[in-house]
MOPAC internal coordinates of N, CA, C and O (Angstrom, degrees):
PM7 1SCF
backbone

  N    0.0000 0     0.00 0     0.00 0    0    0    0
  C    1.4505 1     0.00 0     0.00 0    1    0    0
  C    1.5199 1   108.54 1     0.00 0    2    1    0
  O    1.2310 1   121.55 1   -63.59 1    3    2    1
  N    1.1694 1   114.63 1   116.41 1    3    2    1
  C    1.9221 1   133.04 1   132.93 1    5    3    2
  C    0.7772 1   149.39 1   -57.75 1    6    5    3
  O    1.2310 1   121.24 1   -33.67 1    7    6    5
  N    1.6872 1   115.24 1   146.33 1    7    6    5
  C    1.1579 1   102.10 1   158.55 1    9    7    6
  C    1.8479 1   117.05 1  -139.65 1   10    9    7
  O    1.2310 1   114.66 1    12.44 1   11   10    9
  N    1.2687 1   127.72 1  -167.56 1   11   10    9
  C    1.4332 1   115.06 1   155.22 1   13   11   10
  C    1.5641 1    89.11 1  -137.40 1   14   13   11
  O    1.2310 1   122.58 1   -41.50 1   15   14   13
  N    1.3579 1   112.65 1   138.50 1   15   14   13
  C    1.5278 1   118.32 1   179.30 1   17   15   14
  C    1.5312 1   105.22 1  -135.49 1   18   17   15
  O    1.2310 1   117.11 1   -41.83 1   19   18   17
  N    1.5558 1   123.10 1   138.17 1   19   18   17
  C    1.1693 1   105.58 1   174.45 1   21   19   18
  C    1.5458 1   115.40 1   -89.50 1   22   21   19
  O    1.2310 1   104.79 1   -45.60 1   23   22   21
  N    1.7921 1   145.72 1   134.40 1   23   22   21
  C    1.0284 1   151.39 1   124.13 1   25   23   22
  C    1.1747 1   137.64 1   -77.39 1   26   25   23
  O    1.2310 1   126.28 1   -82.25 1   27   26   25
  N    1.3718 1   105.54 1    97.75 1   27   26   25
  C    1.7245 1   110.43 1   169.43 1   29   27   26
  C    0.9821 1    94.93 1    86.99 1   30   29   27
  O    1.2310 1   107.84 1  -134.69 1   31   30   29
  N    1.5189 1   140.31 1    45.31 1   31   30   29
  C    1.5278 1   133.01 1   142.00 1   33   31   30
  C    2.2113 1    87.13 1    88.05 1   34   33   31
  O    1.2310 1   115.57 1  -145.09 1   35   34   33
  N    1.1952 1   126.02 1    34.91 1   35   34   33
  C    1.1458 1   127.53 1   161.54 1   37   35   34
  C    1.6047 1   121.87 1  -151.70 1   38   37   35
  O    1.2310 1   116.14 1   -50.84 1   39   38   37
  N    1.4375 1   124.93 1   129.16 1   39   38   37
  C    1.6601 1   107.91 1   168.43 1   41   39   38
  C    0.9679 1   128.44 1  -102.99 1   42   41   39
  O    1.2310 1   127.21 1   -34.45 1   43   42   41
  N    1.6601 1   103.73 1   145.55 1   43   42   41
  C    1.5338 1   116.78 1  -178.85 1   45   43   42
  C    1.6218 1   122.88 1   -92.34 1   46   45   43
  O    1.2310 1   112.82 1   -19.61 1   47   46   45
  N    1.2039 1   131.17 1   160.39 1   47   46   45
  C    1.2509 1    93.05 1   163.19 1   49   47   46
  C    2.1515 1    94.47 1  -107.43 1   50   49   47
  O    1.2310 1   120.58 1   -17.90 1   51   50   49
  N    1.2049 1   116.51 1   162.10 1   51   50   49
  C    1.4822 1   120.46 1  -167.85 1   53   51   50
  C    1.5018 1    92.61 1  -121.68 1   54   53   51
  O    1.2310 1   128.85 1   -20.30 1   55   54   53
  N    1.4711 1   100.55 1   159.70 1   55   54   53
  C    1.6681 1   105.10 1   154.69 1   57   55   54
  C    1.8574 1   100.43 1  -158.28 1   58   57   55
  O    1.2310 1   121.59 1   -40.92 1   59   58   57
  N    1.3568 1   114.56 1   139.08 1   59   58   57
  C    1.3567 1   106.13 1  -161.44 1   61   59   58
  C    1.8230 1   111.85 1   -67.06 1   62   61   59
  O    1.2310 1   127.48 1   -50.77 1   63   62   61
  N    1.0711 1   103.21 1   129.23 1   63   62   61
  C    1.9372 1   119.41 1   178.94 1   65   63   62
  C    1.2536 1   106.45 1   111.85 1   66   65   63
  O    1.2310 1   113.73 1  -166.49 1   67   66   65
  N    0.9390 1   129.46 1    13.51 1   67   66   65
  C    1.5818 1   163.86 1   163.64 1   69   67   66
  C    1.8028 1   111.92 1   -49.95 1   70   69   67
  O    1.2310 1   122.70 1   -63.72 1   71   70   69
  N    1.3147 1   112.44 1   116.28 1   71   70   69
  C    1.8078 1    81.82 1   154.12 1   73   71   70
  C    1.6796 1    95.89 1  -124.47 1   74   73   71
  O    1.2310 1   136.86 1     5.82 1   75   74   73
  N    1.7281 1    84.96 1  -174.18 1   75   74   73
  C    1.8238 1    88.03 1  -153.70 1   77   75   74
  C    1.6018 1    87.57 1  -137.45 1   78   77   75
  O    1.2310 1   114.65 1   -21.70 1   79   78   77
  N    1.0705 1   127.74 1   158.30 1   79   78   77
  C    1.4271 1   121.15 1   154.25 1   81   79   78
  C    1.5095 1   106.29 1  -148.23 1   82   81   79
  O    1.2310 1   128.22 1   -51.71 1   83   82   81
  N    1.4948 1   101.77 1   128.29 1   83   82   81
  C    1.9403 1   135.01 1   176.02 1   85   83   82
  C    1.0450 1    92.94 1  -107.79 1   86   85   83
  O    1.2310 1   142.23 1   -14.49 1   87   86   85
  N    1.2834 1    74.44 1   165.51 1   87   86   85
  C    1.6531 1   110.27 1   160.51 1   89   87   86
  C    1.5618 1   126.00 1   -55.50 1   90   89   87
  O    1.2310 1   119.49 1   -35.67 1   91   90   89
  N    1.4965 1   118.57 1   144.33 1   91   90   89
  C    1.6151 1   114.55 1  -153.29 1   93   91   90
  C    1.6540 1    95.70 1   -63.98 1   94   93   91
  O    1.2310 1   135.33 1   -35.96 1   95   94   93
  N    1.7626 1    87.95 1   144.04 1   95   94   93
  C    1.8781 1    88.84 1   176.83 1   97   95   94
  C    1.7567 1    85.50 1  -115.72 1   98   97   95
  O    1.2310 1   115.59 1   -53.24 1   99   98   97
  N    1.3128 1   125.98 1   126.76 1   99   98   97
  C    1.0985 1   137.74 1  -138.81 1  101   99   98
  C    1.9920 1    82.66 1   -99.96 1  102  101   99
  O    1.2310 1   129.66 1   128.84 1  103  102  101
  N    1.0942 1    98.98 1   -51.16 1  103  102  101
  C    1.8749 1   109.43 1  -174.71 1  105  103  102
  C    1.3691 1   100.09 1   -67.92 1  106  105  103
  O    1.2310 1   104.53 1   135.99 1  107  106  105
  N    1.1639 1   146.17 1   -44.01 1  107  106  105
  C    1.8213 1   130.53 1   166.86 1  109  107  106
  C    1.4146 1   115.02 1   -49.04 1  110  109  107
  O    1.2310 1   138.80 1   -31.15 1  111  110  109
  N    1.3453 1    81.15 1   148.85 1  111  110  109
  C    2.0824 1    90.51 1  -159.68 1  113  111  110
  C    2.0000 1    84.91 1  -111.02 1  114  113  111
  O    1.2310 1   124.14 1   -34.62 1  115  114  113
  N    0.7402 1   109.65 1   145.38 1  115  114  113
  C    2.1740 1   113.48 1   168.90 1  117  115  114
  C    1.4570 1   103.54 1   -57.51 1  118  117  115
  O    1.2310 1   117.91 1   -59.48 1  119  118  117
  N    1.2711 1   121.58 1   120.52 1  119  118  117
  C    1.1803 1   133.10 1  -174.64 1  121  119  118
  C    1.8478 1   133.82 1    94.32 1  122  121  119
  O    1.2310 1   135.91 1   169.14 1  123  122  121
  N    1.4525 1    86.80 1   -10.86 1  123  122  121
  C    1.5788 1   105.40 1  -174.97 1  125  123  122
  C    1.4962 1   105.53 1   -67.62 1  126  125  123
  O    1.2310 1   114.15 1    -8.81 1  127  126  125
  N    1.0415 1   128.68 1   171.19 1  127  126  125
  C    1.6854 1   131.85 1   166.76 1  129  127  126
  C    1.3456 1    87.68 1  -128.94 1  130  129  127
  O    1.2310 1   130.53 1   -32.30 1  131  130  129
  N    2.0361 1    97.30 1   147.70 1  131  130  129
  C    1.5554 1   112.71 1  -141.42 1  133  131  130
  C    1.9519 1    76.35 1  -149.01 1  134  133  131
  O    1.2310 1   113.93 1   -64.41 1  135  134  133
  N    1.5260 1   129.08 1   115.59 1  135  134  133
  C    1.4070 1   142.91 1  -162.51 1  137  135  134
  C    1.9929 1    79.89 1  -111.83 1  138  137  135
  O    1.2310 1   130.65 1   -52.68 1  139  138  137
  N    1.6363 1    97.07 1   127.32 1  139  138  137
  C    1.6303 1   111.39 1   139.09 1  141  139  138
  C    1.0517 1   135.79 1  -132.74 1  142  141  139
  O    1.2310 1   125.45 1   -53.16 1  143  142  141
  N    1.4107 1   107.13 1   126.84 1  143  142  141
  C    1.8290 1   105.21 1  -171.80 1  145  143  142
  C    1.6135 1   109.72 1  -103.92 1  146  145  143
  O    1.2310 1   120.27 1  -145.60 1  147  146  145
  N    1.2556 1   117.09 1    34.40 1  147  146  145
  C    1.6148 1   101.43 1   177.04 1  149  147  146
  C    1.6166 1    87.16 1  -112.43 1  150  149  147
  O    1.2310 1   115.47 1   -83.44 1  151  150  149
  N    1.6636 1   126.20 1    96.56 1  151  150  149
  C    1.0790 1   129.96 1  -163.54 1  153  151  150
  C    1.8639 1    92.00 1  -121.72 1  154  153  151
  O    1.2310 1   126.03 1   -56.90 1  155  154  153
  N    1.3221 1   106.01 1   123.10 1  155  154  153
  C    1.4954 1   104.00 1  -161.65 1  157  155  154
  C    1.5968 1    96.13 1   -99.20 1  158  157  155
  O    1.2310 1   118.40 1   128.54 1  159  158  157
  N    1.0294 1   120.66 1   -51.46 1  159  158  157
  C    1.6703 1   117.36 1   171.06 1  161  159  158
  C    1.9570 1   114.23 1  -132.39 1  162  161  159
  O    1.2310 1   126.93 1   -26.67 1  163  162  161
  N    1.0362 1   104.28 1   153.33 1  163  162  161
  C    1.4470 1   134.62 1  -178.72 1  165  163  162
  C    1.5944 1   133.82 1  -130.19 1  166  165  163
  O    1.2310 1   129.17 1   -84.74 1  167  166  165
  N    1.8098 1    99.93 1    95.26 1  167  166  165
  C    1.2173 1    97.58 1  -167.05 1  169  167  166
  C    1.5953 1   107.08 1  -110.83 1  170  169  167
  O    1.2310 1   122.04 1   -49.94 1  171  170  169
  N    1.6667 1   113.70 1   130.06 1  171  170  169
  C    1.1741 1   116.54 1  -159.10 1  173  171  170
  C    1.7574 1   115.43 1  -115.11 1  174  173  171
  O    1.2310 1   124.59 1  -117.71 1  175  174  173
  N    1.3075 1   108.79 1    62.29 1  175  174  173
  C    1.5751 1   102.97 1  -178.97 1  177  175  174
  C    1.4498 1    92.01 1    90.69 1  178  177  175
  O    1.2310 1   103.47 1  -165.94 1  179  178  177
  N    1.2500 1   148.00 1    14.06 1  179  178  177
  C    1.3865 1   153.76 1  -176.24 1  181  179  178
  C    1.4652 1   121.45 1    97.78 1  182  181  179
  O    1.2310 1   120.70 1   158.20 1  183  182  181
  N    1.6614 1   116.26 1   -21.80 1  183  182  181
  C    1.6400 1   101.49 1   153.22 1  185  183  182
  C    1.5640 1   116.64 1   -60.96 1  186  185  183
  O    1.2310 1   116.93 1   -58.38 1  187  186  185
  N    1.6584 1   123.44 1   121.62 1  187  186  185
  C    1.2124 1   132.84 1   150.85 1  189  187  186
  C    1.2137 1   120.59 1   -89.26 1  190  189  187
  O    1.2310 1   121.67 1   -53.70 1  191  190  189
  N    1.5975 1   114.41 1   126.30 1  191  190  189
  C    1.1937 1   145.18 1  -175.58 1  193  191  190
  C    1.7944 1   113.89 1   -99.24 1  194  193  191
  O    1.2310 1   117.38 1  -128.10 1  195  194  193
  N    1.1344 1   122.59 1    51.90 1  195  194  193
  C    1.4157 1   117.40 1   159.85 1  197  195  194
  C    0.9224 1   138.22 1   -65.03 1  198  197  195
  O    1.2310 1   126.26 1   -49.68 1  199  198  197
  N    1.6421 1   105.56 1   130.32 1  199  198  197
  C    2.0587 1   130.40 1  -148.88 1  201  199  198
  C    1.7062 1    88.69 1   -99.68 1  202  201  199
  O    1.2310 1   119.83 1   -48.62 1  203  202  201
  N    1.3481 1   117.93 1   131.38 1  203  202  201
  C    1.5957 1   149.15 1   141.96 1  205  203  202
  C    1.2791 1   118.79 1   -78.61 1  206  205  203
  O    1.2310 1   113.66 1  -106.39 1  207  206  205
  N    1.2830 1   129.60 1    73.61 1  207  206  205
  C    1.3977 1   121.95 1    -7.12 1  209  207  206
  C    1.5923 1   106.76 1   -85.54 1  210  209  207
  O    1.2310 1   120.75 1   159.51 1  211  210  209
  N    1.4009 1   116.17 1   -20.49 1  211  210  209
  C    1.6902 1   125.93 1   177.89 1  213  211  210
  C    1.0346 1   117.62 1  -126.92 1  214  213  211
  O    1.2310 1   128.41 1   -27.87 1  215  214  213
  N    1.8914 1   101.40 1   152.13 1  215  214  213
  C    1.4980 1    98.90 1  -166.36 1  217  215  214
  C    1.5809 1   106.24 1   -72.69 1  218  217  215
  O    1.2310 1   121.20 1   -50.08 1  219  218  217
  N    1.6036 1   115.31 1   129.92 1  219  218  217
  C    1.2961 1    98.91 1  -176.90 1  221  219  218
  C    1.7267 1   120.78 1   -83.93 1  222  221  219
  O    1.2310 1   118.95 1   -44.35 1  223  222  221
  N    1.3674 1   119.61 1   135.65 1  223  222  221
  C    2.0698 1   133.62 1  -156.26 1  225  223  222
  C    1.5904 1   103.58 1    73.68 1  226  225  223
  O    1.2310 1   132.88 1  -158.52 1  227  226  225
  N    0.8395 1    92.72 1    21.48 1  227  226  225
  C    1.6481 1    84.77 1   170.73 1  229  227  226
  C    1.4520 1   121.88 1  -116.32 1  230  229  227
  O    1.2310 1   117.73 1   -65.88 1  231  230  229
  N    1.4679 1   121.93 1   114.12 1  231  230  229
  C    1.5440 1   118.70 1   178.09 1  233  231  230
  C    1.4037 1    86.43 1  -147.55 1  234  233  231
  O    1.2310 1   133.58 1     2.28 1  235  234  233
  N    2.1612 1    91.35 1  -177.72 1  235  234  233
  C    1.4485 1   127.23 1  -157.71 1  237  235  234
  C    1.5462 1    96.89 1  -120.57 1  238  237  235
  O    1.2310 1   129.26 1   -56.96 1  239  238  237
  N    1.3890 1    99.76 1   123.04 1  239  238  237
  C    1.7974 1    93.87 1   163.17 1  241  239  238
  C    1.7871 1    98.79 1  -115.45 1  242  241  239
  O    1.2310 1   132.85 1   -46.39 1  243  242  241
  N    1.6160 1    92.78 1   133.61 1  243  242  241
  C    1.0591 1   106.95 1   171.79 1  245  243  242
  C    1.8092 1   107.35 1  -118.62 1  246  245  243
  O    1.2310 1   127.25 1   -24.75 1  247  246  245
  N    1.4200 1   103.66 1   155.25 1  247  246  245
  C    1.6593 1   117.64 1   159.25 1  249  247  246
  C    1.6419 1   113.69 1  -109.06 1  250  249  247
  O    1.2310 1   128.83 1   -48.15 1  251  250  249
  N    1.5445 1   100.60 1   131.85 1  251  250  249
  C    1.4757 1   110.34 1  -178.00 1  253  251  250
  C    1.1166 1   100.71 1   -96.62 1  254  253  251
  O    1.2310 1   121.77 1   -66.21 1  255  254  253
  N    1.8673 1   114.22 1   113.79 1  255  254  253
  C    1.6085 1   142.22 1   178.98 1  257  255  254
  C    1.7229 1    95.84 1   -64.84 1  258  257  255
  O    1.2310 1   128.28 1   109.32 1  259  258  257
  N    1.4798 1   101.67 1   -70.68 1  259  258  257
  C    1.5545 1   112.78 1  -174.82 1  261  259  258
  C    1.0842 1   146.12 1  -152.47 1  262  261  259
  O    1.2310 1    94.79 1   -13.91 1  263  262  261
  N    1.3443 1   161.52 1   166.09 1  263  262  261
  C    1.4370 1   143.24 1   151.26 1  265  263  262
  C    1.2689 1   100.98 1   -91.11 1  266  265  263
  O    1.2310 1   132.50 1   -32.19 1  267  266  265
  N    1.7992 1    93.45 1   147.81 1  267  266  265
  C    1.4485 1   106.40 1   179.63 1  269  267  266
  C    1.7894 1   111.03 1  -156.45 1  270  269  267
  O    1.2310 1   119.47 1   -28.10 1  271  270  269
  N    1.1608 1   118.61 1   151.90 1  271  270  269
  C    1.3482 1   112.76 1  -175.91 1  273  271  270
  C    1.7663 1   116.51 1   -85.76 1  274  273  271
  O    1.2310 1   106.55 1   -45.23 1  275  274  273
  N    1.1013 1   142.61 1   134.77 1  275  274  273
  C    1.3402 1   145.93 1  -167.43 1  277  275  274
  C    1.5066 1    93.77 1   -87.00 1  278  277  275
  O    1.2310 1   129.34 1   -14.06 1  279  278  277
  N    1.5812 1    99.60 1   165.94 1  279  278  277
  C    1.1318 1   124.08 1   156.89 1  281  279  278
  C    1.0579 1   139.76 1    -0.51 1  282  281  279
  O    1.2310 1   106.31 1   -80.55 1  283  282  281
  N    1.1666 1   143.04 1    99.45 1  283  282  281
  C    1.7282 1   121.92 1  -173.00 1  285  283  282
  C    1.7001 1   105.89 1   -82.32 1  286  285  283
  O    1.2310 1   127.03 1   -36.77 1  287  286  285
  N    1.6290 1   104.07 1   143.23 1  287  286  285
  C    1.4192 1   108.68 1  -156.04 1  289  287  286
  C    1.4171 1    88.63 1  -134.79 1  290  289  287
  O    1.2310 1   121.83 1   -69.80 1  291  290  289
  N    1.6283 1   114.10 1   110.20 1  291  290  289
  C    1.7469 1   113.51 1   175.24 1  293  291  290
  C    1.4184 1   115.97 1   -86.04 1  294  293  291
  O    1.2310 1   120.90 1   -26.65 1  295  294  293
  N    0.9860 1   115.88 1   153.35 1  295  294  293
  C    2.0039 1   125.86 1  -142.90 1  297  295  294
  C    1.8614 1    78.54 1  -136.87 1  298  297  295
  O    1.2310 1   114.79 1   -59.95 1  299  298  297
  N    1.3162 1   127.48 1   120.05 1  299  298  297
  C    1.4783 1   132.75 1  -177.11 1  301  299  298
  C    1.4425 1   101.12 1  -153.56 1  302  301  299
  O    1.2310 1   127.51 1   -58.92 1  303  302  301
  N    1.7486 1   103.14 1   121.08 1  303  302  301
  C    1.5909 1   117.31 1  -175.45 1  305  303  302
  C    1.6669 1   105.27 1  -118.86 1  306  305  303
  O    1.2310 1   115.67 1   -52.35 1  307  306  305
  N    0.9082 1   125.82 1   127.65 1  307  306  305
  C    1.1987 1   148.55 1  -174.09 1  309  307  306
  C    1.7217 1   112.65 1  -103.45 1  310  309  307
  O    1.2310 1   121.30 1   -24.20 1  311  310  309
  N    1.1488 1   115.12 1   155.80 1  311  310  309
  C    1.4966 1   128.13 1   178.47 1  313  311  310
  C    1.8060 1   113.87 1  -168.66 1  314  313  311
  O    1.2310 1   133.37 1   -99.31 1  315  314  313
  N    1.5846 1    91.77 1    80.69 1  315  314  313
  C    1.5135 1    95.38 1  -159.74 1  317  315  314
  C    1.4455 1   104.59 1   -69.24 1  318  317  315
  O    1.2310 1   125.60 1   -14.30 1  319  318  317
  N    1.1998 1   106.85 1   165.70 1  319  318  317
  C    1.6812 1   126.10 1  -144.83 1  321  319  318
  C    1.2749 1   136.45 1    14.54 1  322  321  319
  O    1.2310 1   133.43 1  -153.87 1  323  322  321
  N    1.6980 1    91.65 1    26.13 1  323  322  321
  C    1.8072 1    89.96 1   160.79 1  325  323  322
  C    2.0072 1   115.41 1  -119.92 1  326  325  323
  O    1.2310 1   128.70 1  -143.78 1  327  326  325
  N    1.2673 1   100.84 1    36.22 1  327  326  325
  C    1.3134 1   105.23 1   176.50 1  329  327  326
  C    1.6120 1   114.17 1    50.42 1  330  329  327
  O    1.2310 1   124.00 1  -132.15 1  331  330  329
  N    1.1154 1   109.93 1    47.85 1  331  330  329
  C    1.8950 1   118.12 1  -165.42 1  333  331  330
  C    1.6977 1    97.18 1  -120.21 1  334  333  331
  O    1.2310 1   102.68 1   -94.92 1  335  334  333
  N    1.1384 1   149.35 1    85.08 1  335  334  333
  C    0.9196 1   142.09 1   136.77 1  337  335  334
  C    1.4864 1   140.88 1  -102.95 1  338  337  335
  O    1.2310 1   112.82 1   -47.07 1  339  338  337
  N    1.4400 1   131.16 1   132.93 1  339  338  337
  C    1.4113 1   134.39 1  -145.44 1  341  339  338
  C    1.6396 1   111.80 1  -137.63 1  342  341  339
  O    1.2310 1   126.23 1   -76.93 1  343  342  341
  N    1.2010 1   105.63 1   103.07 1  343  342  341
  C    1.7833 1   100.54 1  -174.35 1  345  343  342
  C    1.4355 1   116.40 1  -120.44 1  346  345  343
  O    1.2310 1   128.85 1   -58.35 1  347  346  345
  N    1.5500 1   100.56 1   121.65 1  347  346  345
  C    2.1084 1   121.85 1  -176.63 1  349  347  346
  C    1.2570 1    92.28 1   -88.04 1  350  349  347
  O    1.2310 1   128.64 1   -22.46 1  351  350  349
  N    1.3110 1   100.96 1   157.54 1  351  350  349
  C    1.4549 1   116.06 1   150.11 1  353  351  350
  C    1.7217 1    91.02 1  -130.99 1  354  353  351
  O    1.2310 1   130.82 1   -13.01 1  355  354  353
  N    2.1411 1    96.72 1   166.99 1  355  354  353
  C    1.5624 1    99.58 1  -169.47 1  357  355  354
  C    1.6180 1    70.22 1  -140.31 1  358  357  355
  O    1.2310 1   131.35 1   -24.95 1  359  358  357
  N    1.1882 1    95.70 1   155.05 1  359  358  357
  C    1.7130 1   120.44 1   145.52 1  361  359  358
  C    1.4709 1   132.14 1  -151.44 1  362  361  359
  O    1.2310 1   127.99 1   -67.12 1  363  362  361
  N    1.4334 1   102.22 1   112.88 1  363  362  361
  C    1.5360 1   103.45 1  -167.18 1  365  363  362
  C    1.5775 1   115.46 1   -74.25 1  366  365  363
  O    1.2310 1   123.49 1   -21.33 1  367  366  365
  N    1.0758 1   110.92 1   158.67 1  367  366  365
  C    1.6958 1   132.59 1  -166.52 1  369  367  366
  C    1.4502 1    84.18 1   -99.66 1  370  369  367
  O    1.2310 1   116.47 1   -58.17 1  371  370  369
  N    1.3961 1   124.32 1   121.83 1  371  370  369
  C    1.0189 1   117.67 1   134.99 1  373  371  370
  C    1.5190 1   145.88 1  -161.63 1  374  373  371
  O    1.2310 1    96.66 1   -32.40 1  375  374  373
  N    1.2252 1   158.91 1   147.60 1  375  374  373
  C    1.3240 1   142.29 1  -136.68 1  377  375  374
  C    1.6051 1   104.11 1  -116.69 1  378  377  375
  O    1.2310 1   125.54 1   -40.15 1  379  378  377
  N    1.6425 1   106.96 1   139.85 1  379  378  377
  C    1.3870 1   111.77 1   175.50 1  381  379  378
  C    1.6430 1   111.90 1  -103.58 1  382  381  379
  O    1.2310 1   135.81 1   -30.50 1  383  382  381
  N    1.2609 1    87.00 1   149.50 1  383  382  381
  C    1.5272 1   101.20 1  -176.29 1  385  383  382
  C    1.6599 1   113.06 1  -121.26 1  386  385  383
  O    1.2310 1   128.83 1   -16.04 1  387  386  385
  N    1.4150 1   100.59 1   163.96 1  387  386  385
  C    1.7595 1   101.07 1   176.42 1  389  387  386
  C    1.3335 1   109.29 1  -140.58 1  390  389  387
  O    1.2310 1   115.42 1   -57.94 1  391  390  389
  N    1.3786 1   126.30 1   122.06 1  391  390  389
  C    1.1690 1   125.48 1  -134.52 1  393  391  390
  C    1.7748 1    88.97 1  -108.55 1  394  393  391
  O    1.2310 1   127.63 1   -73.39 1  395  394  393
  N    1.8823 1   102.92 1   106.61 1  395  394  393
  C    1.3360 1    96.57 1   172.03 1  397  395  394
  C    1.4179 1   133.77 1   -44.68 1  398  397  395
  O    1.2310 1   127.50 1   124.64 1  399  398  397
  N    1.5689 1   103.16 1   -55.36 1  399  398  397
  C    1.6811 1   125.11 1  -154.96 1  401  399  398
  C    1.7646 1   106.05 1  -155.76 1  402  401  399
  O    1.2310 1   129.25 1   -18.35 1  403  402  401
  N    1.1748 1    99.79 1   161.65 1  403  402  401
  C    1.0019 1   120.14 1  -171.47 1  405  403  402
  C    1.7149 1   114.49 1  -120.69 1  406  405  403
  O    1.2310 1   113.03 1  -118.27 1  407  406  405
  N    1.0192 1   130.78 1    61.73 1  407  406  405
  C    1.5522 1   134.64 1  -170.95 1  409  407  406
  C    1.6969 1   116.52 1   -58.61 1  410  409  407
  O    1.2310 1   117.23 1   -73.86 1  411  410  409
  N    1.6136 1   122.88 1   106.14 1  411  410  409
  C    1.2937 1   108.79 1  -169.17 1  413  411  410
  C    1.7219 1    94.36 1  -139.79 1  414  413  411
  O    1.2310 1   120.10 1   180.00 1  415  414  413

């Protein structure tokens, strides 16, 4: 069993025992359980359940394991033959989750 749920203006697809990692949710505490109901489709052993726009009683409970910082990702701009070079680094914030259940 599946799902695709949107978090934070992005979708995942989930399946329960799952972990997931978004973008930092600043209001989850480590250990809290964190419910989403904007569940866009639900696939159950091969019945698919597609939500207009959501499936309606259908959500995700997740538990928040941790926050953690991602990847460092170098950002390098160039301006060939004018001696212009400029180098970022990024590191994203972000929190993992473990996706109890799947409510459909």
């Amino acid at each position: 069993m599946y799902a695709i749920v949107e978090i934070l203006g992005q979708q995942f697809k989930v399946e329960a025992g799952k972990k997931l990692y978004i973008h930092r949710m600043a209001e989850a505490d480590r250990g809290s359980q964190v419910e989403f109901e904007k569940v866009l489709l639900v696939d159950n052993d091969g019945k698919v359940t597609v939500g207009a726009p959501v499936v309606e009683g259908a959500k995700v409970v997740c538990e928040v394991v941790s926050h953690v910082r991602g990847e460092k990702v170098l950002v390098f701009h160039k301006k060939r033959r004018k001696g212009y070079r400029k180098m970022n680094g990024h590191r994203q914030d972000l929190t993992e989750l473990l996706i109890k259940e799947i409510v459909a």
